[in-house]
Structures are given as C-alpha cells and as structure tokens.
C-alpha positions as CSV (number, residue, x, y, z in Angstrom):
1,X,0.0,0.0,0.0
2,X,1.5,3.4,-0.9
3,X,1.1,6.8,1.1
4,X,-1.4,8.0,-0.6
5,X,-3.9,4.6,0.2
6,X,-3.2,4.7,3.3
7,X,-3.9,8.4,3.8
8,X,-7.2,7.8,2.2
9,X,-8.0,4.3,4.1
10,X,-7.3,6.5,7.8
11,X,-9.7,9.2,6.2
12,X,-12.3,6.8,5.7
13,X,-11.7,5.5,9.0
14,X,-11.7,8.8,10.5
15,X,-14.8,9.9,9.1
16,X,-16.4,6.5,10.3
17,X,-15.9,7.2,13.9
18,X,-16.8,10.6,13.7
19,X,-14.1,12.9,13.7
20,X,-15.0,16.3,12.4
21,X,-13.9,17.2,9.4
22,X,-11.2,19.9,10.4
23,X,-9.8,17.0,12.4
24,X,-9.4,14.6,9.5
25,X,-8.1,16.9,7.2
26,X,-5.8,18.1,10.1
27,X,-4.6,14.6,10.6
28,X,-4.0,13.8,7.1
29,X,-1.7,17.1,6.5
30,X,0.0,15.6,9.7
31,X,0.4,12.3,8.2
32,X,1.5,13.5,4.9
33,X,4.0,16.0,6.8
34,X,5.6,12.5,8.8
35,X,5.5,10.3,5.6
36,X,7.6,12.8,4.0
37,X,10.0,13.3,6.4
38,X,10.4,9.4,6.4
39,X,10.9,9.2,2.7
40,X,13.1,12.2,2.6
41,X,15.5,10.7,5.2
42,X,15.3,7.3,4.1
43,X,13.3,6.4,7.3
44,X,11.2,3.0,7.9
45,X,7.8,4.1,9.2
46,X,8.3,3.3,13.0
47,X,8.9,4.6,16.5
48,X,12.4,5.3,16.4
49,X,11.6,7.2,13.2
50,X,8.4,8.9,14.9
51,X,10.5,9.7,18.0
52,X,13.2,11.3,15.7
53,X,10.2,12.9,13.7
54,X,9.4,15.1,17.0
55,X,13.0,15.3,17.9
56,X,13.3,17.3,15.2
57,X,9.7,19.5,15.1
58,X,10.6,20.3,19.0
59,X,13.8,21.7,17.8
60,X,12.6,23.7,15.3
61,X,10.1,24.9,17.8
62,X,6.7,23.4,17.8
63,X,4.7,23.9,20.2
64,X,3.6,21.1,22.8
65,X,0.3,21.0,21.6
66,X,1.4,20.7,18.0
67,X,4.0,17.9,18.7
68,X,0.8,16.0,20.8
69,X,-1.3,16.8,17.3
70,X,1.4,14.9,15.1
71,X,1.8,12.2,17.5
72,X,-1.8,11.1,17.4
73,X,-2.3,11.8,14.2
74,X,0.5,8.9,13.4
75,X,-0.5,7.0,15.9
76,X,-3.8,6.9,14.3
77,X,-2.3,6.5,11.2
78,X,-0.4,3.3,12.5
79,X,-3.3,2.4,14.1
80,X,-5.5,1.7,11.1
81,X,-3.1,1.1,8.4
C-alpha cells in the first residue's frame, strides 16, 4: 500500500468514527508531513523514526500541543493502516 492509500484508508476510518472534518483533514496534512520526512531521510515508518520525527519538530520549535497533534495523528495512522 502506498502513502497516498493509506492516507485515504485513515480518512475513511476517521470519518467513520466521527471525527470532524477539520480534524481529519488536520490529521492527514499531519500524516503527509511524517510520511515525507520518512521518505526524505530514508526512514522506515516506526517509533524510532516517529521519535526522531518530533525530535526534530521540537527543535525547530513546535509547540507542545502541536508535537501531541502529530503524535496522534500517526498514531492513528499506524493504528488503522
């Protein structure tokens, strides 16, 4: 399954349990943001690459609440796919 299926496949699942939509589209930009980063640096999709993933957003100076927005956005991700 590429990115892109999978994205769609969380949205579908997202939607299902009632998320709003500002939430699923949220968590798909998320999503897309961490899938990128783990293509770009030759990452597998994982929790040493999702802890490295934050490492790096925390440095660059995210906020708490936005780190906590990524993480269970791939969480959710990982979850369903």
């Amino acid at each position: 399954m590429n990115a892109e299926e999978g994205i769609s496949q969380m949205i579908t699942e997202l939607v299902i349990r009632n998320y709003s939509k500002r939430t699923v589209k949220t968590y798909a930009g998320c999503v897309k943001t961490y899938l990128s980063f783990t293509e770009a640096g030759k990452y597998d999709i994982g929790e040493a690459s999702l802890r490295q993933f934050l490492y790096q957003k925390k440095e660059k100076g995210e906020s708490a609440s936005g780190i906590n927005l990524y993480l269970n956005a791939v969480k959710s991700y990982m979850r369903i796919v």
